[in-house]
VEXVEXTI-771637 format. One record per atom (N, C-alpha, C): x, y negated, z negated. Coordinates in steps of 0.1 Angstrom, whole numbers, plus 2048, in hexadecimal, padded with zeros to 3 digits. Layout:
# residues N
XYZ/...
END
This chain:
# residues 436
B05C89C4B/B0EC90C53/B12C88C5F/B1FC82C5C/B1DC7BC6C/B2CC7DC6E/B2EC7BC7F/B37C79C85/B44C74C84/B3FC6AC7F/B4BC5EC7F/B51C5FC6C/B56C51C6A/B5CC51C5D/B57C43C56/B57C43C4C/B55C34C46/B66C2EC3C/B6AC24C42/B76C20C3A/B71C19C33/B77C19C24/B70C0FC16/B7CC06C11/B77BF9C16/B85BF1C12/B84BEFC03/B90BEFBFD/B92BECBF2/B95BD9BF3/B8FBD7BE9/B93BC9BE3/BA0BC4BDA/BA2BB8BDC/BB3BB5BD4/BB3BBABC9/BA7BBDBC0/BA6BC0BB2/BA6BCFBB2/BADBD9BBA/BA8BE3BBD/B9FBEABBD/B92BE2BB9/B82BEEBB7/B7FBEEBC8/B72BF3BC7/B6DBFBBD8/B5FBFBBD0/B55BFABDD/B46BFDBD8/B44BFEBE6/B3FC09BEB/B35C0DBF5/B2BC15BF6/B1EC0EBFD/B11C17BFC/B13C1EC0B/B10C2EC0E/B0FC33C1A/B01C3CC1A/AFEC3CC24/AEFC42C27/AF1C53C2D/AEFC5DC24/AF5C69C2B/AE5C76C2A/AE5C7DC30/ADEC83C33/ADBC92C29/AEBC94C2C/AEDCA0C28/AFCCA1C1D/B03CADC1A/B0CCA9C0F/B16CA5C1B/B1CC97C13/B2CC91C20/B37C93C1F/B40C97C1F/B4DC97C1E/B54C8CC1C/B5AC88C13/B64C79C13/B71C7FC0F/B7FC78C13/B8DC7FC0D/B90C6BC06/B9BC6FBFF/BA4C62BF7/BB0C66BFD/BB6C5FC03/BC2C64C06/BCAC58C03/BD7C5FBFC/BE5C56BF5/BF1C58BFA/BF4C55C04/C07C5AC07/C03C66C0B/C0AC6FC02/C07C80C06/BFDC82BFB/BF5C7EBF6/BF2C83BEC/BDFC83BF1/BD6C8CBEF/BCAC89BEF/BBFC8EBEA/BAFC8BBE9/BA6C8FBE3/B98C91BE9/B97CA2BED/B86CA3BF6/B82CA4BED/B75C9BBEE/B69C9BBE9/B5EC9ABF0/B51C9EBEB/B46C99BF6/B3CC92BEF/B33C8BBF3/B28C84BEE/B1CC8EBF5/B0EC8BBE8/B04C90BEB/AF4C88BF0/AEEC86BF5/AE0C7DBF3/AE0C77BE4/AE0C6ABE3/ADCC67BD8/AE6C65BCA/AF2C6ABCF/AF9C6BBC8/AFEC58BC3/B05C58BBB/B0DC4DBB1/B1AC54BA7/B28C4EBB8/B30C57BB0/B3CC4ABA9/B43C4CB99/B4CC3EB9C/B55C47B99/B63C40BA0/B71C47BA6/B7BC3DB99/B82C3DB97/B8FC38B91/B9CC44B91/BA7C39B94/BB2C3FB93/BBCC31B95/BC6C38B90/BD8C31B92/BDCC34B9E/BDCC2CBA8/BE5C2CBB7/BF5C30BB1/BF7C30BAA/C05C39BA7/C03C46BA4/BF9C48B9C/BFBC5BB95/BE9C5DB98/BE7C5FBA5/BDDC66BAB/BD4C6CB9F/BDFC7BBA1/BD9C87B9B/BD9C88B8A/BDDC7FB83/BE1C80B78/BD7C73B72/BD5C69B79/BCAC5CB76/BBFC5EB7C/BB8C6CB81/BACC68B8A/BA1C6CB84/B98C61B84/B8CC67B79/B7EC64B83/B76C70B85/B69C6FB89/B5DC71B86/B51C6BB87/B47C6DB7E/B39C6BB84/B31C72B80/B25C71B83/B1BC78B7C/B0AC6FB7C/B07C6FB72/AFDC82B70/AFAC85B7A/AFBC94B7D/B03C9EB77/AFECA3B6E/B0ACAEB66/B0DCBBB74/B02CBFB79/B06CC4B83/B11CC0B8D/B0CCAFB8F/B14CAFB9D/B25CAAB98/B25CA6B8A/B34CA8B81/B39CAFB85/B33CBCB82/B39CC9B81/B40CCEB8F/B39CCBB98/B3CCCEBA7/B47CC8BAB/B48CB4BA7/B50CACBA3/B5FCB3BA1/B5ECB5B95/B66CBBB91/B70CC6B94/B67CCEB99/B6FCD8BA5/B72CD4BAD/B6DCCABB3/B73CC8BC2/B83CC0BC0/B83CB9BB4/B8CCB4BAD/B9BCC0BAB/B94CCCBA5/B9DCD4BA1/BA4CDABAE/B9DCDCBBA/BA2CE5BC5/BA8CD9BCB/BA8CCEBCA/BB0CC4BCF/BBCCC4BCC/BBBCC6BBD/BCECC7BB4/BD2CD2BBB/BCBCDBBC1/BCECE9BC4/BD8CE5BD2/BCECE1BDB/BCFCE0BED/BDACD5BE9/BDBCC9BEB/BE2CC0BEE/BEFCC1BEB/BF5CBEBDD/C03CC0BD9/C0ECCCBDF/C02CD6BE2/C0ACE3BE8/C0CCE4BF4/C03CDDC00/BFFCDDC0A/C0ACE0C15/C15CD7C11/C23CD5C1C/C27CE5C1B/C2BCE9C0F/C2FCF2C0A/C28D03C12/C1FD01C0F/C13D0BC12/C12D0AC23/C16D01C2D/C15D00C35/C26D03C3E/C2CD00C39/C39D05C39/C3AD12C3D/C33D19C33/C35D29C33/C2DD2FC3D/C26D26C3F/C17D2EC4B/C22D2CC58/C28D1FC58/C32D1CC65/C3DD27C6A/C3DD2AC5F/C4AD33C5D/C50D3EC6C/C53D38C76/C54D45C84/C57D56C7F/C5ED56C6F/C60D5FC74/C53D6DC69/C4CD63C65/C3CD6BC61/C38D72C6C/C35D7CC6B/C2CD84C72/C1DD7EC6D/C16D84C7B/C03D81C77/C00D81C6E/C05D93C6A/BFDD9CC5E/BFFD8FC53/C09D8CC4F/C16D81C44/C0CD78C46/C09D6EC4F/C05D62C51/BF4D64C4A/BEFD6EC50/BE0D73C4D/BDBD73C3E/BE9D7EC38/BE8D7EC2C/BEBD6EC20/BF0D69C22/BF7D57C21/BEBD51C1E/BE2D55C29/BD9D47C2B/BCAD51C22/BCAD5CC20/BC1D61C17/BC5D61C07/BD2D61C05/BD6D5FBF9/BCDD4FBF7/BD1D47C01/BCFD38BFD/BBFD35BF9/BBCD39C03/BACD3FC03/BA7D42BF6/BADD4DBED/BA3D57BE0/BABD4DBD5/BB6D45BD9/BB9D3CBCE/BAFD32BCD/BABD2EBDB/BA1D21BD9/B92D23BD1/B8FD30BD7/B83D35BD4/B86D38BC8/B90D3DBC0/B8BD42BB0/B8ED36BA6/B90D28BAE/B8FD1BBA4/B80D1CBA2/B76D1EBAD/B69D1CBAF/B64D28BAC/B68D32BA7/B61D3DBA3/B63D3CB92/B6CD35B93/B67D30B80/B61D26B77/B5CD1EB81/B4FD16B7E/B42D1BB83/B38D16B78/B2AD18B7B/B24D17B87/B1CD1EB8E/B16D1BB9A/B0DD0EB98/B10D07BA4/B08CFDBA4/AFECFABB0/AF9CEFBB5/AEECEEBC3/AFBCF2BCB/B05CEBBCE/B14CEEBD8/B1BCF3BD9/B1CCFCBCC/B27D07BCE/B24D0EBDA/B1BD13BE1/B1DD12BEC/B21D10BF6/B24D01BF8/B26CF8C00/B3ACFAC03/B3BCF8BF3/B48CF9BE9/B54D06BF3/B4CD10BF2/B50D1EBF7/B50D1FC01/B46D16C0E/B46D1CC1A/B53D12C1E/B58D06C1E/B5DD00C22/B6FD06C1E/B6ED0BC11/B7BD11C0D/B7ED1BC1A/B71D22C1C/B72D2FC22/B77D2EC35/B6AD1FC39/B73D1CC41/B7BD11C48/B81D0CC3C/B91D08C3C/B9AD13C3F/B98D1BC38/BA4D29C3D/BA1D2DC4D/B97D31C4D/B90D37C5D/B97D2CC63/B94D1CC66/B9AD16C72/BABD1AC71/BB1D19C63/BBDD1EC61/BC4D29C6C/BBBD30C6B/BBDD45C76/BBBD3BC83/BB2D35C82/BB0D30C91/BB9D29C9B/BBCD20C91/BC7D17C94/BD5D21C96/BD8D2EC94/BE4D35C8F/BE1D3DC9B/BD5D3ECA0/BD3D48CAD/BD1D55CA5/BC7D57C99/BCED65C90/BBED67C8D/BB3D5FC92/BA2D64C92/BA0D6FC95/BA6D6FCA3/B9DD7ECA9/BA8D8CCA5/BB5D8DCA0/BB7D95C98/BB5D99C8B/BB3D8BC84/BB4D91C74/BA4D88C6F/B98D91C6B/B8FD8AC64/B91D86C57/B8AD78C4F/B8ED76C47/B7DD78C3F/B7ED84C38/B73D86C34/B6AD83C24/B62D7EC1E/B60D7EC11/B5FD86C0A/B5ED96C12/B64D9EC07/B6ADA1C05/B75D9EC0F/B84DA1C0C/B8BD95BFE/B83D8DBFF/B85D81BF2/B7ED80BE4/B73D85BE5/B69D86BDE/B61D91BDD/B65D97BCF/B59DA7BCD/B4BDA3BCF/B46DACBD4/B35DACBCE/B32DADBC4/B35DA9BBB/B30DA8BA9/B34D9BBAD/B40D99BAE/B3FD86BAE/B35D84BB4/B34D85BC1/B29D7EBCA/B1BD7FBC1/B14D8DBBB/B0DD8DBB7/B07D87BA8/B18D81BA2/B13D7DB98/B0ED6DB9A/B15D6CBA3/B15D5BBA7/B07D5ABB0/B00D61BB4/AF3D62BBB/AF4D5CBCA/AFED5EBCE/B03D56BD7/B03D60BE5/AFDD5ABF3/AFFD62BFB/B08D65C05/B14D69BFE/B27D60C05/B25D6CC11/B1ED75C10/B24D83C1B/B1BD7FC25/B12D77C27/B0FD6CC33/B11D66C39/B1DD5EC33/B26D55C37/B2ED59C45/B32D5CC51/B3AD60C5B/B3BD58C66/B4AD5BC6A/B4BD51C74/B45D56C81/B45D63C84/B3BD66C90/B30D62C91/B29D5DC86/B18D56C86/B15D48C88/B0AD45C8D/B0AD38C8A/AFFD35C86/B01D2DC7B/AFBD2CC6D/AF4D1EC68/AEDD1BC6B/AE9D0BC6A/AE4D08C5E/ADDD0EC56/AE7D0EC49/AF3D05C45/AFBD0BC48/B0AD08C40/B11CFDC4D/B06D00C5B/B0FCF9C60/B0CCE7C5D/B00CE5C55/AFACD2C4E/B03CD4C41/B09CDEC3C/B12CDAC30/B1DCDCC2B/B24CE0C39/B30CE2C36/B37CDDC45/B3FCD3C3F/B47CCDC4D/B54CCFC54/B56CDAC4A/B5ECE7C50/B5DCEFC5B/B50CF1C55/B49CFEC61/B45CF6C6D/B42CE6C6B/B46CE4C7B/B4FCE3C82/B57CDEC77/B65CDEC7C/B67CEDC83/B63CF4C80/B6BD00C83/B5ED08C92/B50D03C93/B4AD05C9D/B4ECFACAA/B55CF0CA6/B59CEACB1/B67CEDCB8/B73CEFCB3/B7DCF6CB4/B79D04CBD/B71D0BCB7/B6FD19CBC/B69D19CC5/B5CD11CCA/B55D11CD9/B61D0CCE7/B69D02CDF/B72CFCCE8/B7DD04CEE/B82D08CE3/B8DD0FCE9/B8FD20CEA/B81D20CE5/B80D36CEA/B74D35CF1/B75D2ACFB/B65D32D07/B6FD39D11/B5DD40D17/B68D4BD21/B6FD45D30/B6DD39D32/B76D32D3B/B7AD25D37/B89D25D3B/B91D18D35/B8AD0AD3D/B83D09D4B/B81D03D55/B79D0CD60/B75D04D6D/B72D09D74/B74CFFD7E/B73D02D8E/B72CFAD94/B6ACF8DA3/B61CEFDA6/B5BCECDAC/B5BCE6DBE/B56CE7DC4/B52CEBDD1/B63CE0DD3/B69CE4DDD/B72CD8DE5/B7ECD3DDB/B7CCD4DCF/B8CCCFDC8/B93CD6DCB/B95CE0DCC/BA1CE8DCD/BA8CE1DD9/BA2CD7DE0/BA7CCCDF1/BAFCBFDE6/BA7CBDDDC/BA8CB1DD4/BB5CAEDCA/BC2CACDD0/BCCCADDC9/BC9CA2DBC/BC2C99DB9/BC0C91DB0/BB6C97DA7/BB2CA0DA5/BA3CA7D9F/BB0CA8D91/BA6CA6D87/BAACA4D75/B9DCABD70/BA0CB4D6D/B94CB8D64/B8ECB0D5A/B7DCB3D5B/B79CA7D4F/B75CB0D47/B80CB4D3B/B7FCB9D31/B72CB6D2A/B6ACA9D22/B5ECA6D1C/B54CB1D27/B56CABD30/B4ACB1D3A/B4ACC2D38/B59CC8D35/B59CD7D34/B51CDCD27/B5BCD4D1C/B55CD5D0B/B45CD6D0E/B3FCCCD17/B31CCCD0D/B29CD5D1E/B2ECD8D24/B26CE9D2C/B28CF2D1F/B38CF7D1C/B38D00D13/B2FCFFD07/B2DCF3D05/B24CF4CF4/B1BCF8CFB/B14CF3D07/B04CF7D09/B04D06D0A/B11D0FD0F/B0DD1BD11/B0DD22D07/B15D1ECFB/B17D21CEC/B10D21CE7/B04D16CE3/B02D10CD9/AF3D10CD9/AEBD10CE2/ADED10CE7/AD5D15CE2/ADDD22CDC/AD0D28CD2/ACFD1FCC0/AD4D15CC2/AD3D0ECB5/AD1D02CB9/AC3CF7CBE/AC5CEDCC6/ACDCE1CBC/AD1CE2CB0/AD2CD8CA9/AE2CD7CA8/AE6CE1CA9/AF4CE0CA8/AFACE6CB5/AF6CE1CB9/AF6CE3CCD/AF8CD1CCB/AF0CC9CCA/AEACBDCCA/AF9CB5CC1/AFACBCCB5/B07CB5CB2/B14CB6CB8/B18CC5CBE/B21CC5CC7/B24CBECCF/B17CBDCDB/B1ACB1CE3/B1DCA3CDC/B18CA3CD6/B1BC8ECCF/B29C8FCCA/B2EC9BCC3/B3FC9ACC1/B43C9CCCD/B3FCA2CD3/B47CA7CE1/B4CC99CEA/B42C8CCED/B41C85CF2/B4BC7BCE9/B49C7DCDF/B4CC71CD3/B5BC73CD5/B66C86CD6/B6FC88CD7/B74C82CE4/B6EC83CF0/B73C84CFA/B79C76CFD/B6EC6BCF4/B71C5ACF9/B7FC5ACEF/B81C61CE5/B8CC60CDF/B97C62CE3/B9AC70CEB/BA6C78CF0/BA3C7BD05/B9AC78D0C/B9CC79D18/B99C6CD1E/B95C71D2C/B93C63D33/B85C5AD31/B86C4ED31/B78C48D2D/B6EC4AD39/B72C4BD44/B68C4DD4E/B66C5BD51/B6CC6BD4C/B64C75D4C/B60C74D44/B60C73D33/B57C72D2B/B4DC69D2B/B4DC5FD32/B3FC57D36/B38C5ED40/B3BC67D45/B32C6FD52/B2FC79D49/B34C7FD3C/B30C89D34/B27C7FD2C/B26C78D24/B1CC73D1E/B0EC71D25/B12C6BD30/B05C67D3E/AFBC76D3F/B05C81D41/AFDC8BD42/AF9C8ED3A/AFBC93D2B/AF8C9AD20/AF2C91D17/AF2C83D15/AEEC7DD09/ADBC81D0A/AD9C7FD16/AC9C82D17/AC6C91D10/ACEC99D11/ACBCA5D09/AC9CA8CFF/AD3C9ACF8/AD0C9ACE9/AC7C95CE4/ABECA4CD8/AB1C9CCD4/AB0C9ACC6/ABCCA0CBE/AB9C9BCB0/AC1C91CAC/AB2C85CA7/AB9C7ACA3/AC3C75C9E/AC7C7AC96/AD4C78C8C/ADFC78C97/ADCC81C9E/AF0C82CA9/AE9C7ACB4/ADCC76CBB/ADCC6FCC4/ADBC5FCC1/ADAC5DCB5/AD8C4ECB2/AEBC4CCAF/AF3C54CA6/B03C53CA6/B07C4ECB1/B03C5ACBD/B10C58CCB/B08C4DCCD/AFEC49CD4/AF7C3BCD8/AFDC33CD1/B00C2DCC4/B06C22CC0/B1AC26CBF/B19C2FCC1/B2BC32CC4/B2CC31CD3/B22C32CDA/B26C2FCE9/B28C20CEB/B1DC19CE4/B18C0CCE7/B28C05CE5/B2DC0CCDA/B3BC03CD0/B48C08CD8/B46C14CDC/B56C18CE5/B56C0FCF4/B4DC08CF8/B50BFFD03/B54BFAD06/B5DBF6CFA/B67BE9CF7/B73BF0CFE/B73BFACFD/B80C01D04/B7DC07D13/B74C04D17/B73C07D27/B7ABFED2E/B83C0DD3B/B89C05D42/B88BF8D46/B90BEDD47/B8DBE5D50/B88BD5D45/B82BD8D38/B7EBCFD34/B89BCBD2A/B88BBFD22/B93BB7D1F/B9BBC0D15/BA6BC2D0F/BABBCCD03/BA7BC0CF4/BA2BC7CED/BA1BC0CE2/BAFBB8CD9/BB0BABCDB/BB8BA2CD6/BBABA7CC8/BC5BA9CC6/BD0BA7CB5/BDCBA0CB2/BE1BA2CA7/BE7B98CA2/BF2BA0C95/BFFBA8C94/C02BADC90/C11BAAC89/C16BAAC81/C24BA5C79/C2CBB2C82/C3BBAAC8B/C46BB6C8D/C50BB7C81/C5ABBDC85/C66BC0C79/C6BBB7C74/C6BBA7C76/C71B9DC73/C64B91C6D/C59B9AC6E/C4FB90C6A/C47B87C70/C4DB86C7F/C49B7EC88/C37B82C8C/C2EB7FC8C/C21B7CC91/C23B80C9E/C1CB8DCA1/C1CB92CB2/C11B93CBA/C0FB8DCC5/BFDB90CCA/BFAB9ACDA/BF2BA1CDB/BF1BA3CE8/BF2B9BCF2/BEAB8DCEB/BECB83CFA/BFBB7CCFB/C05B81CF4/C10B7ECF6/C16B85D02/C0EB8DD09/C16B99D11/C0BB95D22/C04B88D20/BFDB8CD2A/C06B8BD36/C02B90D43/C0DB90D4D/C12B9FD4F/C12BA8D46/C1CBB0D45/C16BBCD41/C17BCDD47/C0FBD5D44/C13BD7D32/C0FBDAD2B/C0EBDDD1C/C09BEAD15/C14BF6D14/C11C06D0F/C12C03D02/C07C05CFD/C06C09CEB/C07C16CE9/C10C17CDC/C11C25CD9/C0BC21CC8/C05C28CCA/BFFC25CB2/C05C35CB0/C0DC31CA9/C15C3DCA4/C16C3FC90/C1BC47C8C/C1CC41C84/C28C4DC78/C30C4AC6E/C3EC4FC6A/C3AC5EC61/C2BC64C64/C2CC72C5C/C28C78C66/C27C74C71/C1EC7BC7C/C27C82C88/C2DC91C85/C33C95C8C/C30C93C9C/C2BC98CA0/C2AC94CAD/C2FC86CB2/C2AC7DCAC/C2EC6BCAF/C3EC6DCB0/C43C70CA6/C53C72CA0/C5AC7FCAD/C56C85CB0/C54C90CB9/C54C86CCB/C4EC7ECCC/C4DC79CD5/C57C6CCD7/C59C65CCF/C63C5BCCC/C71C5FCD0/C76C68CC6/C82C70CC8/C85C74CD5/C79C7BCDB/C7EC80CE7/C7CC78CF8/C70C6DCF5/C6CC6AD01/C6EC57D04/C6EC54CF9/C69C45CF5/C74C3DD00/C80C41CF9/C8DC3ACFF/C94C3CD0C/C89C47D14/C8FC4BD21/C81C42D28/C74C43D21/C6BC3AD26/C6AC2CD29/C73C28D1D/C77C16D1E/C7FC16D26/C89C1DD27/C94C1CD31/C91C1AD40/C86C23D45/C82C20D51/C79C17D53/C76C0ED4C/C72C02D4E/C74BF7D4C/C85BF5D43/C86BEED40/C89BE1D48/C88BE4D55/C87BD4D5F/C7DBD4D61/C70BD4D5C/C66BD6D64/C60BCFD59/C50BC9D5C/C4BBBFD5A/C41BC9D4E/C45BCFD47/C40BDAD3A/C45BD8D2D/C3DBD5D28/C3DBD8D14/C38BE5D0F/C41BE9D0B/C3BBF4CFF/C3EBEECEF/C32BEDCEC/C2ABEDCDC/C27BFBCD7/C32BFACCA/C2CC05CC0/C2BC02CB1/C1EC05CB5/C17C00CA8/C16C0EC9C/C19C0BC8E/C1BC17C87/C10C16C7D/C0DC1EC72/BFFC1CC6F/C00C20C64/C07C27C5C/C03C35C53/C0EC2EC47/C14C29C4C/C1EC24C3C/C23C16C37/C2AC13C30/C26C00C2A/C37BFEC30/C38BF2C34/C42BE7C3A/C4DBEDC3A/C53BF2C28/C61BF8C2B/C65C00C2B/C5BC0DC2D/C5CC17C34/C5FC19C42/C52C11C4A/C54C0FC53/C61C0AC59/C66C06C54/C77BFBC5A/C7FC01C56/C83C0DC4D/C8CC18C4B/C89C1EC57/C7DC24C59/C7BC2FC67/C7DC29C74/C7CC1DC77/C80C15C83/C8FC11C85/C95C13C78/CA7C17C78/CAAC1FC77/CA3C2BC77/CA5C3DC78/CA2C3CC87/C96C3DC89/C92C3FC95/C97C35CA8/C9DC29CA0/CA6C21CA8/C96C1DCB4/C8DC1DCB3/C81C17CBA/C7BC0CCC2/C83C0ECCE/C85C01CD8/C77BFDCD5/C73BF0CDE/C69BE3CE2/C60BE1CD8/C51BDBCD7/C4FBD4CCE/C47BDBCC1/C52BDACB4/C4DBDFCAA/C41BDDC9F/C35BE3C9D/C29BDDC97/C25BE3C8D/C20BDEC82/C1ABE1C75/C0BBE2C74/C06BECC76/BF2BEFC70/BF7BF2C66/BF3BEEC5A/BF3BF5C4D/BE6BF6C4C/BE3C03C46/BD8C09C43/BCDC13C51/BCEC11C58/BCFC19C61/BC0C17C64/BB8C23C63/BAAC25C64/B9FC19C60/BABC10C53/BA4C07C51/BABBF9C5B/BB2BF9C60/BBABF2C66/BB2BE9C72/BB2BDEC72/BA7BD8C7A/BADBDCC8D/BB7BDAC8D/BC2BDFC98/BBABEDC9D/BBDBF9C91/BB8C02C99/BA9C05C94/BA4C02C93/B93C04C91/B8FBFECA2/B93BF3CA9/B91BEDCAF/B95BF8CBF/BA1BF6CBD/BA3C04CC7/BA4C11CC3/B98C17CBA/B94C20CB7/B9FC2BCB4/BA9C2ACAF/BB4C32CAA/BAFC39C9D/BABC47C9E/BA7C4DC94/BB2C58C92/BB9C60C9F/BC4C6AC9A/BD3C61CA2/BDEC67C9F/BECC64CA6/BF1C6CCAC/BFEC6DCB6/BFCC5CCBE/BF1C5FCC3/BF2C4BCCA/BE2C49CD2/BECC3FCD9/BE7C3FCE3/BEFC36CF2/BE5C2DCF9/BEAC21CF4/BDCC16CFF/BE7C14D0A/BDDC12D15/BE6C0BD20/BDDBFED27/BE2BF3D26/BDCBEAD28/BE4BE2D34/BDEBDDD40/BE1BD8D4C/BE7BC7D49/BEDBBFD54/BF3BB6D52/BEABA9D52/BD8BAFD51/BD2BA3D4C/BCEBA2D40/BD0BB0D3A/BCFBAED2B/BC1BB9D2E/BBCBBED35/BB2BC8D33/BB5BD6D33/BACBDED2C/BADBEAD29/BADBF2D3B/BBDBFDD37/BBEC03D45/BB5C11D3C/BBEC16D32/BBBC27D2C/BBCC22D1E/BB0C29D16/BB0C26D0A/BB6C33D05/BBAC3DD0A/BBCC4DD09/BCAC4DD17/BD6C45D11/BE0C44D1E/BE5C53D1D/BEFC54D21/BF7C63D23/BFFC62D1B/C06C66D13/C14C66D09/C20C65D12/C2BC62D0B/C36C5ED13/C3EC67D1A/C3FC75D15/C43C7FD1E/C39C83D27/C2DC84D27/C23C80D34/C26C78D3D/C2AC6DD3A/C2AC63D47/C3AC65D4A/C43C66D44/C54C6ED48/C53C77D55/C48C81D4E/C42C90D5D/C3BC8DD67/C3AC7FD6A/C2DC7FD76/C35C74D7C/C33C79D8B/C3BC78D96/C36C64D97/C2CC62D93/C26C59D96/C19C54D86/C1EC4CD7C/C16C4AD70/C09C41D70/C05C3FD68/C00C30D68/C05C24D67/C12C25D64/C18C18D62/C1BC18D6C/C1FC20D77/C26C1BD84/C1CC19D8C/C14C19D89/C05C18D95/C03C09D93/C03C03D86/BFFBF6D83/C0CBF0D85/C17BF0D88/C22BECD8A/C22BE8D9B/C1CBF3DA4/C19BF2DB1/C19BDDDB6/
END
């Protein structure tokens, strides 16, 4: 069960072979274009994958030598054809402004008893279980994310009779999101998903504030530092998943806030963590995010623009340099471009500034159709492959956008810059400070 992700490069010959060391059952996805496949691995397991990079769902064959863990296999396979292909669709309708709650509530429970009666028609196995809690909450973060938790519960009985439950020996009326369940919370990476979400954004204060800021017109709340009070006051009666919170908590914060509150949140809290597994993680994910602390050099690359030309960071030394890693399915990125990009270059355009945007998520000529849609001033760059992408593994680009801002010696200013309508609203940005 860990934190982070493992990217598995494929070889020219298209095969893949990787050994991973997991504790507990892991979550892995295949993702194609739009098209994808959750699966999880177990201890011990030996799973072999084949398929057609053209017809996914139609060429994908999985196997293992476990008749049980086939079988599980197999389902996970089936609710895959279910989830993916429909997903835009299915999501569409949840968007819909003019659904009411009740409408939206009921949507996402239909989606719900569909998933579950794929897996209520195969044999119970060690994970069905596992299988069910995670269906169960996928939907819950769903209500959550919709603001529609604390009106509408989404209950197993409302989905499932007790004769089912009872024939399947299964203890689903257990299952709830008011509890917390350590249990379900080592095997289903759902339900953390959905205990970290929930501590974060329903404690009973958004912030607080301390002796004299309220004098301190520069005071920024250090969000990491709030997250992991809240877990402690949350989470304490379970020291183990108290223990994981904080290591995501920290792990999130180097990703999306400032590197120096989150280094004052790790400083404090890492001593608290005492189960190995999350304290040996963050220790060697601290050790590796350093690379991105202010101040030290930005990691050198080397990237093809729209004409092919070979482009490098140290081509810009001299000159402040905003990365934007964006990329052409990622509303927000597309959301941000449209509205802010071209009023942002504009105000700099005498000024001793590069903006690089680097795109991530799709192959060459896609990318150069959307850069003639999108009409995307200064310097245009290619990651293909993304997560596996040496570019962004390096500056840790796990979601989109992500904004580096690097100074005119070539060292890291913010590995977590502001977005471009952020720095538009502020009387005074980062860029203008280093411009000083």
């Amino acid at each position: 069960m860990s934190m982070g992700m493992w990217n598995i490069p494929v070889t020219k010959d298209g095969s893949f072979s990787q050994t991973i060391s997991i504790t507990h059952p892991q979550d892995f996805f295949i993702e194609q274009e739009n098209d994808g496949l959750l699966l999880f691995a177990v201890p011990g397991d030996t799973i072999e994958l084949n398929w057609n990079y053209n017809e996914i769902y139609n060429t994908f064959h999985i196997a293992c030598s476990k008749p049980w863990r086939q079988q599980e296999l197999n389902t996970m396979l089936q609710l895959s054809k279910k989830i993916f292909p429909g997903m835009q669709k299915f999501f569409t309708a949840l968007n819909d402004q003019k659904k009411s709650d009740s409408a939206k509530f009921e949507l996402i429970k239909k989606d719900c008893a569909e998933e579950l009666n794929i897996v209520l028609s195969s044999p119970v196995t060690t994970n069905t279980r596992k299988i069910i809690t995670d269906i169960y909450f996928r939907h819950v973060n769903m209500l959550q994310r919709e603001r529609l938790l604390e009106k509408h519960k989404l209950a197993f009985r409302d989905i499932i009779s007790k004769e089912e439950a009872d024939s399947l020996k299964l203890e689903y009326y257990t299952i709830d999101s008011d509890i917390l369940n350590e249990a379900v919370f080592y095997e289903s990476n759902e339900y953390r998903d959905f205990i970290f979400d929930r501590v974060r954004f329903y404690k009973p204060f958004n912030s607080w504030m301390t002796l004299n800021t309220s004098m301190n017109t520069e005071y920024h709340p250090n969000y990491t530092m709030i997250d992991c009070h809240t877990g402690t006051a949350f989470l304490n009666q379970v020291p183990a998943i108290l223990d994981w919170y904080l290591a995501k908590a920290i792990q999130f914060g180097f990703e999306h806030y400032t590197f120096t509150g989150t280094e004052e949140a790790y400083e404090k809290f890492f001593p608290q963590i005492k189960t190995p597994m999350f304290r040996d993680t963050l220790k060697t994910y601290y050790a590796t995010i350093q690379r991105l602390k202010p101040g030290t050099p930005a990691p050198a690359f080397t990237l093809k623009d729209s004409v092919g030309k070979n482009v490098s960071l140290k081509d810009f030394k001299g000159k402040v340099v905003y990365i934007d890693f964006w990329g052409v399915g990622c509303g927000p990125c597309i959301y941000d471009i449209k509205n802010y990009s071209a009023n942002l270059h504009d105000k700099y355009k005498n000024k001793d500034v590069v903006f690089v945007n680097i795109c991530v998520d799709v192959e060459e000529k896609e990318w150069k159709e959307n850069l003639m849609k999108l009409k995307l001033n200064g310097t245009n760059l290619l990651a293909k492959g993304w997560v596996t992408n040496p570019v962004c593994m390096a500056y840790n680009v796990n979601a989109i956008p992500h904004y580096i801002l690097i100074d005119q010696k070539g060292n890291i200013v913010n590995n977590n810059a502001s977005r471009a309508g952020e720095l538009l609203a502020q009387t005074e940005n980062e860029i203008d400070k280093l411009l000083k």
